[in-house]
C-alpha positions as CSV (number, residue, x, y, z in Angstrom):
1,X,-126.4,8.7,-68.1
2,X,-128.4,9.4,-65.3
3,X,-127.5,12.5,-63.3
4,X,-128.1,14.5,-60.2
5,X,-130.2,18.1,-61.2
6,X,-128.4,20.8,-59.3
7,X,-131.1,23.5,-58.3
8,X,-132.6,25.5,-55.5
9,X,-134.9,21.9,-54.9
10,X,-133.3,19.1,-56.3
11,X,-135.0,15.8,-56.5
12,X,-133.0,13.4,-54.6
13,X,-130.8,14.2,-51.7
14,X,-126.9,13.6,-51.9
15,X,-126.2,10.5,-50.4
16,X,-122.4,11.2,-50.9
17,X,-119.6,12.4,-53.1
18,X,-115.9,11.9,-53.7
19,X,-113.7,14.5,-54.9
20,X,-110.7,14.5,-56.2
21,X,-107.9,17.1,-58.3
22,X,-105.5,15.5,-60.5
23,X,-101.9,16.6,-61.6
24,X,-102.0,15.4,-65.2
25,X,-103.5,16.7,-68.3
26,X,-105.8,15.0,-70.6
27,X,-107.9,15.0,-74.2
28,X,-111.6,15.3,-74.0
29,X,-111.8,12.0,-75.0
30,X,-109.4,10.9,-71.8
31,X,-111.9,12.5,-69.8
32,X,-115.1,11.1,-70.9
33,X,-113.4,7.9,-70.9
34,X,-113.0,8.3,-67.4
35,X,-116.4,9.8,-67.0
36,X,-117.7,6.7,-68.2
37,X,-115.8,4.1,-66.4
38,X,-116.5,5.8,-63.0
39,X,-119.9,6.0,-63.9
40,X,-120.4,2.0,-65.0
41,X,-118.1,0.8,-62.1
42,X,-120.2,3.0,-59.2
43,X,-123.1,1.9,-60.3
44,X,-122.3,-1.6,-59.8
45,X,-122.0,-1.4,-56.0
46,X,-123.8,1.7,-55.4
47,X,-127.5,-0.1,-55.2
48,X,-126.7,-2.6,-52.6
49,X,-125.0,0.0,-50.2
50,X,-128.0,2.4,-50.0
51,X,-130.3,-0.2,-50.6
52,X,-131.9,1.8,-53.9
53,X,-130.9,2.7,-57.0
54,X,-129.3,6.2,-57.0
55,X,-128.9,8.9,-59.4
56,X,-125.5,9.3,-60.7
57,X,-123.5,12.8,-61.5
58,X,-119.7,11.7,-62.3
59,X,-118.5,15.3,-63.4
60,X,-114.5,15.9,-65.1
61,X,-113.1,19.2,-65.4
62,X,-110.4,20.2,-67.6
63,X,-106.8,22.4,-66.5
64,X,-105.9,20.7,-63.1
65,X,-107.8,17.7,-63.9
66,X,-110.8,18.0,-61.4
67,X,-113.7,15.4,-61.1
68,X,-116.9,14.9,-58.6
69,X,-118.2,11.3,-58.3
70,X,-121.7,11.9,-56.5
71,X,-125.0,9.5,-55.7
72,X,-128.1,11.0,-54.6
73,X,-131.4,9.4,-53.4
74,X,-134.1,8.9,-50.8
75,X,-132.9,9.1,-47.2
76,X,-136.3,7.6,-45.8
77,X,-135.4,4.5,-48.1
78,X,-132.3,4.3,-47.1
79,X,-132.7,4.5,-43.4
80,X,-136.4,3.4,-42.3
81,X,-134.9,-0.4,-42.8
82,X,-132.8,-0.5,-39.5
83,X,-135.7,0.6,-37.6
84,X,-134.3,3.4,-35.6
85,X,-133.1,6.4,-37.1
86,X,-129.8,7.2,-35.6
87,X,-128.9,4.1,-35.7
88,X,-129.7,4.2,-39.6
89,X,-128.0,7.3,-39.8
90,X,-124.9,5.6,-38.8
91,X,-124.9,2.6,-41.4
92,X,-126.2,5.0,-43.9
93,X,-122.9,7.5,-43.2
94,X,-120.8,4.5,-43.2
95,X,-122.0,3.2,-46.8
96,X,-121.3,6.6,-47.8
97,X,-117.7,6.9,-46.6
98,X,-117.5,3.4,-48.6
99,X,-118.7,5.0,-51.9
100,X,-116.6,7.8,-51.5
101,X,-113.4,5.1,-50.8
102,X,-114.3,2.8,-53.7
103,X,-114.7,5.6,-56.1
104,X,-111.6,7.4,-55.2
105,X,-109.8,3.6,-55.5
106,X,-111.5,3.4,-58.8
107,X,-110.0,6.6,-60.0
108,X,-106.7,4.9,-59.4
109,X,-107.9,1.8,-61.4
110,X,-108.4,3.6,-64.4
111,X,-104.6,4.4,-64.6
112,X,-104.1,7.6,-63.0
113,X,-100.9,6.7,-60.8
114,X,-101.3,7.7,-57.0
115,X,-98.7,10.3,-57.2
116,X,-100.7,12.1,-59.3
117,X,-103.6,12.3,-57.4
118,X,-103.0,15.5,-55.7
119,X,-106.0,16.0,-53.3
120,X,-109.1,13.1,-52.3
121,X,-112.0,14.0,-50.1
122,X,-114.4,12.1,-49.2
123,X,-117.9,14.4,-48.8
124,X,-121.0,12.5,-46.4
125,X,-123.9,14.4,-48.2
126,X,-126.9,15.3,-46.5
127,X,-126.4,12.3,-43.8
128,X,-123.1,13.6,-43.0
129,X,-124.8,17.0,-42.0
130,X,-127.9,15.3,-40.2
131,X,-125.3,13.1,-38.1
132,X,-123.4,16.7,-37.3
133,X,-126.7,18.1,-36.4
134,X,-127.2,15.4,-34.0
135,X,-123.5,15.8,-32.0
136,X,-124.1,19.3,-31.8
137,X,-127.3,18.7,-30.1
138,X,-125.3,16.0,-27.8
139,X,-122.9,18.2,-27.0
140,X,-125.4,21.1,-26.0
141,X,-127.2,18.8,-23.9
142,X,-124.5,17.8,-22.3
143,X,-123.0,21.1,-21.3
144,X,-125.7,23.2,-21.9
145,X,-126.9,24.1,-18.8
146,X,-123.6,25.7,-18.0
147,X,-124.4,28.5,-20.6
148,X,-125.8,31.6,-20.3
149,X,-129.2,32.1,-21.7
150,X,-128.7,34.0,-24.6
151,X,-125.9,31.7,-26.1
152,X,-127.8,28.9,-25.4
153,X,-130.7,29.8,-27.6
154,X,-128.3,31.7,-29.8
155,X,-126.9,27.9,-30.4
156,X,-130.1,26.6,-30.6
157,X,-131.3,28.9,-33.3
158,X,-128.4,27.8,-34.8
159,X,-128.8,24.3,-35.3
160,X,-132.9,24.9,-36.5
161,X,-131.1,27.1,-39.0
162,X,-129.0,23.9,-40.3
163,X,-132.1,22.1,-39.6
164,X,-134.2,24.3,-42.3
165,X,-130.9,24.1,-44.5
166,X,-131.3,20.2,-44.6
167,X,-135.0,20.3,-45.4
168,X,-134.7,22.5,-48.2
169,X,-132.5,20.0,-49.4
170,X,-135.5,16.8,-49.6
171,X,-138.9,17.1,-51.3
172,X,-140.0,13.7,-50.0
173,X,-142.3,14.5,-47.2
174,X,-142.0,11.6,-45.6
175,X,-138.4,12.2,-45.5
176,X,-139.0,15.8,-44.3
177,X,-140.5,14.6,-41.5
178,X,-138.7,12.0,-40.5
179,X,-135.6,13.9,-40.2
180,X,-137.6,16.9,-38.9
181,X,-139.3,14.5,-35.8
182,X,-136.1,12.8,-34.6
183,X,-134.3,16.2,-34.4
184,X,-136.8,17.8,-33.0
185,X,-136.8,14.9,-30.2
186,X,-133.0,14.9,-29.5
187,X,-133.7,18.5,-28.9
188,X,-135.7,18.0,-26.4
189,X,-134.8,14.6,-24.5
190,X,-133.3,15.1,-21.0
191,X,-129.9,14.7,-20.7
192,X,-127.5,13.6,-17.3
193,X,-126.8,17.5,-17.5
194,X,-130.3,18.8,-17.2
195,X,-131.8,16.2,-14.5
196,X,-132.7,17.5,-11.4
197,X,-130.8,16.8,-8.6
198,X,-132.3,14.4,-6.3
199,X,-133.9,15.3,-2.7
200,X,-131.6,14.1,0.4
201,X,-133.5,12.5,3.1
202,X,-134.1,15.7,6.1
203,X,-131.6,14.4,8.1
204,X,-128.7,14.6,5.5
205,X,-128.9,18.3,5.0
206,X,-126.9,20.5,6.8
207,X,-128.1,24.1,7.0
208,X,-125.7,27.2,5.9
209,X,-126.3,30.3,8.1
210,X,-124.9,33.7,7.2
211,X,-124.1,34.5,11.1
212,X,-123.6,30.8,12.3
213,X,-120.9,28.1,12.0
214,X,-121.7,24.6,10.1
215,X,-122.6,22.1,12.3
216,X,-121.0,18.7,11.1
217,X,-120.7,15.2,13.1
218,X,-118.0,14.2,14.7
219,X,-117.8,11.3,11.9
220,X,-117.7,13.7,9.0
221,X,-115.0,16.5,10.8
222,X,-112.9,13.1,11.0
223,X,-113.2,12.7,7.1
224,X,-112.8,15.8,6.8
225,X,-109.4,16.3,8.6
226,X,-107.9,13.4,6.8
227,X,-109.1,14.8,3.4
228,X,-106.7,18.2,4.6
229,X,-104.0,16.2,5.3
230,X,-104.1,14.0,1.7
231,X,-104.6,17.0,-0.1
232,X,-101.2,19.0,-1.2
233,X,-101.4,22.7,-0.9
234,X,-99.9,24.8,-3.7
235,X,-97.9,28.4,-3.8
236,X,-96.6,29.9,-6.9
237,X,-92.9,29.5,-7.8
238,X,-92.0,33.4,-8.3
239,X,-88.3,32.7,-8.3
240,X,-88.2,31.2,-11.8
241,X,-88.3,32.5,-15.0
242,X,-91.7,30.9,-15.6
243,X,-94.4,30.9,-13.4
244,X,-95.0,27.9,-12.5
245,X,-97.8,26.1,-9.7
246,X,-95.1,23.6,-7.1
247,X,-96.4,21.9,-4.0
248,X,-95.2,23.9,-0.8
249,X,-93.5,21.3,0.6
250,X,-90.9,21.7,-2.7
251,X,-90.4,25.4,-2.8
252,X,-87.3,26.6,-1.8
């Protein structure tokens, strides 16, 4: 039985791996049994999800009946054949939620009734943690600029630190740096957040003095004044138990 070498650099990346505790106790030979079974009917699908043929590490623990149903392999294969990689990313994280489903539904086939199946999870591997990488650097992007400095290179430090985490993981340079590049480059592409606002024509701008009114139009002071009377004005309710925010024109 091929299977997935745990250590500090392992060989092949985790593509993905279901999980599962069960309330029912078995012989040795139950679980290697069911070792095997999970490990022939995987196997059979596996290949044409992640378009490679993965390692295997089916693992069955005695007392509360534990078992880990993992596939590892090559990212770069798996990815560099849809072209872009984030859109890889997201068929590749997609065939790895469908391992993790068909092997959990495989657990179920080999007789174990679903009551006493007391936990499932369904764990995305190393694609799972690229793909978070990616949302985090989405969502800095987007609302980054709002930050102070320090906690937004405090944030950034953080997700190089996953970033290194990941690579440690992959001993394919190819894959290194693939995953490396296209991080690197969501880093750094602009975002709606981060564009610079564009230049109004001279004669659009109106000029804020310390010591002087604003000069408006007559056109905008008309927008204006109808704006003031669309817009309800608020007071808070002090006479309740709760405070509460009411329109004016409701407090009594």
């Amino acid at each position: 039985m091929n299977q997935v070498v745990i250590s500090d650099r392992p060989t092949k990346a985790k593509l993905a791996e279901a999980y599962f505790r069960l309330g029912i106790n078995v012989t040795e030979t139950d679980r290697r049994l069911l070792r095997e079974f999970l490990q022939s009917r995987c196997s059979e699908y596996a290949t044409g999800l992640f378009r490679q043929e993965p390692s295997f590490d089916v693992r069955i623990e005695e007392g509360s009946l534990r078992g880990w149903v993992a596939a590892a392999g090559c990212i770069y294969a798996a990815v560099v054949s849809y072209g872009e990689f984030r859109t890889g990313l997201d068929y590749i994280v997609n065939d790895s939620r469908v391992f993790c489903e068909r092997a959990l539904v495989e657990v179920c086939k080999s007789g174990v009734q679903n009551d006493k199946i007391l936990r499932a999870e369904r764990r995305l591997g190393v694609p799972g943690k690229i793909r978070r990488i990616f949302s985090e650097i989405d969502a800095l992007n987007s609302y980054g600029q709002d930050l102070p400095k320090a906690e937004y290179k405090k944030r950034l430090n953080k997700i190089r630190d996953e970033l290194k985490k990941i690579l440690d993981q992959t001993v394919d340079e190819n894959e290194a740096k693939l995953i490396s590049e296209n991080i690197e480059q969501a880093i750094h592409a602009p975002s709606p957040g981060r564009l610079p606002f564009p230049s109004l024509p001279a004669s659009e701008r109106v000029a804020l003095r310390p010591q002087e009114p604003r000069l408006i139009s007559p056109g905008q002071d008309a927008v204006l004044r109808s704006k003031r009377k669309s817009e309800p004005r608020y007071r808070i309710d002090t006479k309740r138990s709760k405070l509460r925010i009411i329109p004016v024109d409701d407090f009594s």
